[in-house]
C-alpha positions as CSV (number, residue, x, y, z in Angstrom):
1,X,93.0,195.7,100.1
2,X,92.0,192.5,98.6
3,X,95.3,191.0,99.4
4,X,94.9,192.3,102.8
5,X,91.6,190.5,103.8
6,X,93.3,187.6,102.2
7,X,95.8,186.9,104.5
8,X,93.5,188.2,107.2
9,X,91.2,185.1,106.6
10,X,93.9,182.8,106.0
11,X,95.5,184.1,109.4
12,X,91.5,183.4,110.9
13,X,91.6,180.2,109.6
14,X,95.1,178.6,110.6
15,X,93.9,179.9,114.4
16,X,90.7,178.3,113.9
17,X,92.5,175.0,112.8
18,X,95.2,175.3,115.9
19,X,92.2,175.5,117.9
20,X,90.2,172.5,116.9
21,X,93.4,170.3,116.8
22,X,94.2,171.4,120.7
23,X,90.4,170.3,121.6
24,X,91.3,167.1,119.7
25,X,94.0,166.7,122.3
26,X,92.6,167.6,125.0
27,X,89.0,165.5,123.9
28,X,91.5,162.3,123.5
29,X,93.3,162.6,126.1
30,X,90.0,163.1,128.4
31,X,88.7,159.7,126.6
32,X,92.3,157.7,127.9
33,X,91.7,159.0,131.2
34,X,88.1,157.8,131.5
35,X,89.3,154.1,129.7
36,X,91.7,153.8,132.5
37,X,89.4,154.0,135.1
């Protein structure tokens, strides 16, 4: 069980990280859009 909810939060947190590194992207990318203007 304890194994279990383990990998469960491990699996939470490797989403979580996916996630913030995408808005990264996304943030930057917004930020050389507005420079170019």
């Amino acid at each position: 069980l304890i194994l279990l909810l383990i990998s469960y939060v491990k699996l939470l947190y490797a989403f979580l990280f996916i996630n913030v590194l995408f808005l990264l992207h996304i943030y930057d990318h917004m930020q050389i859009q507005n420079n170019m203007k």
